[in-house]
Wavefront OBJ file of the C-alpha trace (Angstrom):
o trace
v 4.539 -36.779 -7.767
v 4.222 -33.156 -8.758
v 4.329 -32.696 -12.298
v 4.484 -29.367 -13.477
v 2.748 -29.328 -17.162
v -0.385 -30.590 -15.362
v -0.413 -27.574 -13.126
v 0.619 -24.984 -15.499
v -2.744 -26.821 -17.931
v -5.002 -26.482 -14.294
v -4.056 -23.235 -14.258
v -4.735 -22.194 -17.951
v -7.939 -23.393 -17.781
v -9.119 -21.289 -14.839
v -12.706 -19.949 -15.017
v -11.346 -16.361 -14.334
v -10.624 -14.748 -17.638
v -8.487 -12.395 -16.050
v -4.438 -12.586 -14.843
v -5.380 -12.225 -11.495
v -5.153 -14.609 -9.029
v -8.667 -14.310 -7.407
v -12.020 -12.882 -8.242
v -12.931 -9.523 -8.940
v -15.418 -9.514 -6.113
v -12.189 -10.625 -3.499
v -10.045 -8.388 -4.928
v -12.630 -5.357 -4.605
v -13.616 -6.270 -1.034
v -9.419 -6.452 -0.228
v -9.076 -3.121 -2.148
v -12.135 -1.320 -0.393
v -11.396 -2.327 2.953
v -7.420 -1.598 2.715
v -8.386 1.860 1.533
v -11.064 2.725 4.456
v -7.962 1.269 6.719
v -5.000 3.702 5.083
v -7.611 6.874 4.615
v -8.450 6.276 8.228
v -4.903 5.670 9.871
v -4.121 8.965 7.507
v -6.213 11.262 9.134
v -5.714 10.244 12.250
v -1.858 10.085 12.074
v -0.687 12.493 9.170
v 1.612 9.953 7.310
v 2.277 9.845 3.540
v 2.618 6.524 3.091
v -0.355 6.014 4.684
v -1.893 8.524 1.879
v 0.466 6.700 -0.375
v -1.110 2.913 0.283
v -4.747 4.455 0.147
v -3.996 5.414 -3.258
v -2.093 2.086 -4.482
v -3.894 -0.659 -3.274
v -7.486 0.092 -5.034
v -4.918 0.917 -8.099
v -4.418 -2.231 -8.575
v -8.246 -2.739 -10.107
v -7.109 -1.414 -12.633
v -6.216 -4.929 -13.651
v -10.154 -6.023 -14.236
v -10.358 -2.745 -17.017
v -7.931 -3.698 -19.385
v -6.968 -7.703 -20.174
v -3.974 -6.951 -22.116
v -0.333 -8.244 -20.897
v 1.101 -4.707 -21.030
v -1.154 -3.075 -18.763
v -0.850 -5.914 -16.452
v 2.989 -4.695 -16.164
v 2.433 -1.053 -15.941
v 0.469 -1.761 -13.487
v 2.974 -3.709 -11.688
v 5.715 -1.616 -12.264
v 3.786 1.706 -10.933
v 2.309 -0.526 -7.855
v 6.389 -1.445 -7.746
v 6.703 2.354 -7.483
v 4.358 3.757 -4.856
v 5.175 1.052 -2.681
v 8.485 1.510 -2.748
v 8.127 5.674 -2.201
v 5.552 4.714 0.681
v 8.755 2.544 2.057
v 11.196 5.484 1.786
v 8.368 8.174 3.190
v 8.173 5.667 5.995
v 11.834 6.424 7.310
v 11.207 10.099 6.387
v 7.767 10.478 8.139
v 9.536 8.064 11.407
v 12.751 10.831 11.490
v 10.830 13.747 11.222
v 8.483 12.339 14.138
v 10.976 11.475 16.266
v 12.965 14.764 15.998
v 9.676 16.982 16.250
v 9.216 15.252 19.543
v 12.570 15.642 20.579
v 12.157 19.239 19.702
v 8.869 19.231 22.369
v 10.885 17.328 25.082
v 13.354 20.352 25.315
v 10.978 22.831 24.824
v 8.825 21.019 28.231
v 12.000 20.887 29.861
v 13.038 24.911 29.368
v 9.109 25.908 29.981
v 9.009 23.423 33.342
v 12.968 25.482 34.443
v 11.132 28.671 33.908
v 8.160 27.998 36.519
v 10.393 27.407 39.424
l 1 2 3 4 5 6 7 8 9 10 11 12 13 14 15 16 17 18 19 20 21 22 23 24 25 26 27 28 29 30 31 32 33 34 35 36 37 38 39 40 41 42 43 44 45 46 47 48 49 50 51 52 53 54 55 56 57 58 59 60 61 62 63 64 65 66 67 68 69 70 71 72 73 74 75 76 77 78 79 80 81 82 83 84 85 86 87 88 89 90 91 92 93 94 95 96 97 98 99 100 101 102 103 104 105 106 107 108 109 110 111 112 113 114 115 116
């Protein structure tokens, strides 16, 4: 049967002296690789949240420089932050897209009524 005090005592005596779940070298080769992946899609598609994530995700390193409980919830809170702005930029970037292409369908369709 699962008994709680023995896993909260398993997990107290972790060999990772940090709050983080997993080791600093996992956590650097997540936050390296998920900020060649957002800089890339970036320049390739012009999105801020994709500018946004590249920014927030090696942020959260931050964790291995400091050990103290307070800057493990600042840094929660502003991770809380970006990734909710990146959410909202989302829509934003996804409505302007949609009615800049719009705007290119008409201006085909009046350029293609011109050449006959």
């Amino acid at each position: 049967m699962f008994n709680p005090n023995i896993f909260l005592m398993e997990l107290s005596n972790n060999d990772v002296p940090s709050q983080f779940p997993f080791p600093l070298h996992m956590h650097l080769i997540f936050a390296v690789i998920a900020a060649v992946f957002f800089i890339y899609r970036f320049i390739t598609d012009r999105r801020l949240f994709q500018l946004i994530m590249a920014i927030a995700v090696p942020f959260s390193l931050t964790l291995w420089i400091f050990e103290n409980r307070t800057w493990f919830y600042a840094v929660g809170i502003i991770e809380l932050i970006l990734v909710l702005i990146a959410f909202i930029s989302s829509f934003i970037d996804g409505r302007n897209n949609d009615e800049t292409e719009d705007n290119s369908e008409i201006n085909e369709t009046a350029s293609d009524g011109e050449k006959v």
